[in-house]
C-alpha positions in Angstrom: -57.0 28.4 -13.8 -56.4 30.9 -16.7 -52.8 29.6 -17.5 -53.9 27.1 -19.4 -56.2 29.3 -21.8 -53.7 31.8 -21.8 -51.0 29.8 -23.1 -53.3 28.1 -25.8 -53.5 31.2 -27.4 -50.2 30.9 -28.3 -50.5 27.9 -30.5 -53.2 26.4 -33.3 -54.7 23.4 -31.7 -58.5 22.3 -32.9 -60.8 22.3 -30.3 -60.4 18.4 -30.0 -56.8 19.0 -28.9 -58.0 21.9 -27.0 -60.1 19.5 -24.5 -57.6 17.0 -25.0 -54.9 19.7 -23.3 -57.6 21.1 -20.7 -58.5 17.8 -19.6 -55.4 16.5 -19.2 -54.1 20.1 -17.3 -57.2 19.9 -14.5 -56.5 16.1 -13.8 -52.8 16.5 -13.6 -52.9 19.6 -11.5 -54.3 17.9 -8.7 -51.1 15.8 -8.2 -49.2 18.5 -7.7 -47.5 18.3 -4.3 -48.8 21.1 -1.7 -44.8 21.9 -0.8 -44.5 23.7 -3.8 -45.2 27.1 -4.9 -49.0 26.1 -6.9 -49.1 29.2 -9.4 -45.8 28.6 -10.5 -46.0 24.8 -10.7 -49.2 24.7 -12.5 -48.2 27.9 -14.9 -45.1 24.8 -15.8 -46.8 22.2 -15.9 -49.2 23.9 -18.6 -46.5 24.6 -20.4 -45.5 21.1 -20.3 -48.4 19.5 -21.2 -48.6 22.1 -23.9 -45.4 21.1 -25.6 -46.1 17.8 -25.5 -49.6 18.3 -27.3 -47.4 20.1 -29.9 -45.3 16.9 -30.5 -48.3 15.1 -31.2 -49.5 14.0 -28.1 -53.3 13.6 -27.7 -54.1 11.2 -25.0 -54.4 13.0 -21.4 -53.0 10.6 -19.5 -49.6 10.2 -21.5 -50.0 14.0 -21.3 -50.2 14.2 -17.7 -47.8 11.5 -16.8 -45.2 13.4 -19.4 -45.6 17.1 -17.5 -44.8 15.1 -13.9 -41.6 13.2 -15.4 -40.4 16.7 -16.6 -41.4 18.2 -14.1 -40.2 15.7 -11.6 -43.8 14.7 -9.8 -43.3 11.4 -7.9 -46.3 10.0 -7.2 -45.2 7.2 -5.2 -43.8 10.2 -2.8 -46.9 11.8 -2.5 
C-alpha cells in the first residue's frame, strides 16, 4: 500500500514513529469491512492514523482502534 508512505512525506516523524504508524496502518487495514470501497477507506484510514501519530500517539493499537472509531469500524459487526 503506498498511501501510507506517501502521506508520511508530508510530516516529520523519526523513524520510531514511522514503524509505529506503519505497523499500526497494516494491522488496522485488515479490519476494514469488504462492503466498502478498499482504496478509499484505507487512503482514510492513513490519514487517520496519521493525525493521530501527530497528536502524540505512539502505541499502534490505540492508533488503530482511534482510525476505526473515526472512521466508524465496528468490529462487533464484522
Amino acid at each position: 500500500m503506498n498511501s501510507i508512505h506517501a502521506l508520511l512525506h508530508e510530516g516529520a516523524f523519526d523513524p520510531e514513529t514511522v514503524q509505529v504508524v506503519v505497523q499500526a496502518f497494516e494491522s488496522c487495514r485488515e479490519t476494514i469491512p469488504e462492503t466498502v470501497d478498499r482504496p478509499l477507506m484505507e487512503e482514510l484510514m492513513a490519514k487517520r492514523i496519521l493525525q493521530l501519530a501527530r497528536r502524540g500517539i505512539r502505541d499502534p493499537i490505540e492508533l488503530c482502534t482511534g482510525a476505526q472509531k473515526q472512521l466508524g469500524i465496528n468490529l462487533s459487526r464484522r
